[in-house]
C-alpha positions in Angstrom: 22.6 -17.2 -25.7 20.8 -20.3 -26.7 17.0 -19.9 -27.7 16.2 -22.3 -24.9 18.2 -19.8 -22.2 16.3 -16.6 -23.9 13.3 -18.6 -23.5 14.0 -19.3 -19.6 14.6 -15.2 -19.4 11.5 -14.2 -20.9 9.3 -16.5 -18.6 11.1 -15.5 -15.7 10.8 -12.0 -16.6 7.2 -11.9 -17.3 6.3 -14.4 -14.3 7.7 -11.6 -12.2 5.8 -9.2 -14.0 2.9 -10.9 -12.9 3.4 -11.6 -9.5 4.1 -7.4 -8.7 1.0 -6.7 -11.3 -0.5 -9.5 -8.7 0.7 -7.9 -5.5 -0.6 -4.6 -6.5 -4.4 -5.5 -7.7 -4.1 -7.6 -4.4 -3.6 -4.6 -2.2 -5.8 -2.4 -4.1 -8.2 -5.2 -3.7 -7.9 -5.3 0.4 -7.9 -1.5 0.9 -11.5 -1.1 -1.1 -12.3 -3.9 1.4 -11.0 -1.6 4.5 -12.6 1.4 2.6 -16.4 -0.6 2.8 -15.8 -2.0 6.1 -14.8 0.1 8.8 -15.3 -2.6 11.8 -13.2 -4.5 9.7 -9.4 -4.0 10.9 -8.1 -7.0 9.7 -8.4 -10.2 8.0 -6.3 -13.5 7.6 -6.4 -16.2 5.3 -3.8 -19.4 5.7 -2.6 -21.0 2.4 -0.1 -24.6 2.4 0.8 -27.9 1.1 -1.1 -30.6 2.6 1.6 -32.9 4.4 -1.0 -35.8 3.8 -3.9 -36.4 1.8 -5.3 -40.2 2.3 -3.4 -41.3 -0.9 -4.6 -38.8 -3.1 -1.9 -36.0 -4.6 -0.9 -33.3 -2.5 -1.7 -30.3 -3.6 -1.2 -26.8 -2.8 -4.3 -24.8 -1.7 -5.2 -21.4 0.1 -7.8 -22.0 2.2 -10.6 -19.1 1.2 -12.2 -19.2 4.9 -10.9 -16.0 6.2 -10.6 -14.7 9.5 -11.9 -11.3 10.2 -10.6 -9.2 13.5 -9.4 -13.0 14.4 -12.7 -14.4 13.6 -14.3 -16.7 11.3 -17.4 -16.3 10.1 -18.9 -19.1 12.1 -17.0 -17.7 15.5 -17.9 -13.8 15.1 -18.0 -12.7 18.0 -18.3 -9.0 17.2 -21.5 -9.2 15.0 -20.7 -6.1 13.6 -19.1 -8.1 10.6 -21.5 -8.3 8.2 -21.6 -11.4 6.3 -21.3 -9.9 2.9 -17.4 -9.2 4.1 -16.5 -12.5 5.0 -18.2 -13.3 1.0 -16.1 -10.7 -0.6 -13.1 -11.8 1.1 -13.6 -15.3 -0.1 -14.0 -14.1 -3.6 -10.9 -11.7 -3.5 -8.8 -14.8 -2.7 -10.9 -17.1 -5.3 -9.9 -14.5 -8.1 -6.1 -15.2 -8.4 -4.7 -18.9 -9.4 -3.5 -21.0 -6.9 0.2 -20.6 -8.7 -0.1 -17.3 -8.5 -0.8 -16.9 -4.4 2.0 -19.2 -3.7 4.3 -17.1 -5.8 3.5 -14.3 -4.2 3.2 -15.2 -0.5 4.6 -18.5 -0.5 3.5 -21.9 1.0 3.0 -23.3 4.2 1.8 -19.6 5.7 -0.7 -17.1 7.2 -1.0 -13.5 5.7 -2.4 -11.5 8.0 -3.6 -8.2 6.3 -4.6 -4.8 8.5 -5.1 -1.4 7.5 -2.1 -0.6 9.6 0.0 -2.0 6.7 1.7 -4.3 3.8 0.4 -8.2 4.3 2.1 -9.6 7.4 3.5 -13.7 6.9 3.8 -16.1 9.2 4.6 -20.0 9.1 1.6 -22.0 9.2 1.5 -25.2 10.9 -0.8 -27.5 9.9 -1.6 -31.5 10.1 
């Protein structure tokens, strides 16, 4: 095996690494979430590609503006939220890379996370 094809190995090797180490802290992340927040029974967060971006690059981004119960934080209709959940969602999904979210729940999609379960994906359509 050539040093660059061992090379190629180890990064693929650890970058897995990293994305399980990464879907793990996630979900412990989201359940001490659940745990603090009982009238919170889900939350959603959609992360893409911009198809278009008035000249400038286009870059991939997960937008941090979660939905809670189906509701962002400007639209609550059940004011049971508190605020400080929408705040610590944001900063769950502000404390991995970028790379790293797409690796792990790809582009162009909605995760949709409830205590009944493991983080749901959908497409995402966007403009």
């Amino acid at each position: 095996m050539t040093k660059l094809t061992e090379l190629k190995t180890r990064l693929d090797a650890a970058r897995k690494q990293v994305e399980s180490d990464a879907r793990a802290a996630f979900k412990e992340a989201y359940q001490e979430i659940f745990e603090r927040y009982p009238a919170v029974q889900s939350f959603s967060w959609a992360q893409y590609t911009p198809y278009f971006n008035d000249g400038e690059e286009c870059v991939f981004r997960v937008n941090n503006d979660p939905k809670i119960n189906g509701a962002d934080e400007y639209d609550n209709e059940s004011k049971d939220i508190p605020q400080k959940a929408y705040l610590e969602i944001r900063a769950m999904l502000d404390e991995l890379p970028s790379e790293t979210m797409k690796a792990v729940f790809g582009d162009h999609v909605e995760i949709i996370v409830s205590r009944a379960g493991e983080p749901r994906i959908e497409e995402y359509s966007h403009d």
